[in-house]
N, C-alpha and C positions, 0 to 999 in steps of 0.2 A: 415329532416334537423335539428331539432330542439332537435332532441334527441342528432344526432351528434353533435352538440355546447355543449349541457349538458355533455356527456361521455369527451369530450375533455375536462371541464373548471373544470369537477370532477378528471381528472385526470393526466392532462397535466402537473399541475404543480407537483406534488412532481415526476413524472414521469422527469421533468425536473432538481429538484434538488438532486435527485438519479441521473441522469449522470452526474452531476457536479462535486458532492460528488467524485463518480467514480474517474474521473477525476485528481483532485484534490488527491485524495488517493493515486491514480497508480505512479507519482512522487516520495511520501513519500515512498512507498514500495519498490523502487528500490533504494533509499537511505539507508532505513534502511536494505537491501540484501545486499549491497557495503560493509555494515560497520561493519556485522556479517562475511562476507567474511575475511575484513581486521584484526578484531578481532580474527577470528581464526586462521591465520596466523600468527599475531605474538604471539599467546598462543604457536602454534607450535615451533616458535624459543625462545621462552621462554624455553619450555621444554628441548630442545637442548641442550643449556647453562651450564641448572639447572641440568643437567644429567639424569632428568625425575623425579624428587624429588617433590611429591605431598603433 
């Protein structure tokens, strides 16, 4: 029993702020996929416009 408290109190915790982390990340990454989406969307009608003139 006394090991298992040890393994848990050695690892519990960053094992807990790694899924936090996670967490917290997974949000930002679907934010920042919406905005590369949107991004290249309107580069597309940009190029439309522009005749494709790089």
């Amino acid at each position: 029993m006394q090991d298992l408290l040890t393994i848990v109190g050695n690892f519990g915790f960053p094992i807990a702020v790694s899924a936090y982390l996670l967490v917290r990340i997974e949000g930002k990454l679907n934010e920042l996929s919406t905005s590369i989406t949107e991004l290249a969307k309107a580069i597309a009608i940009l190029e439309v416009k522009g005749g494709g003139m790089a």
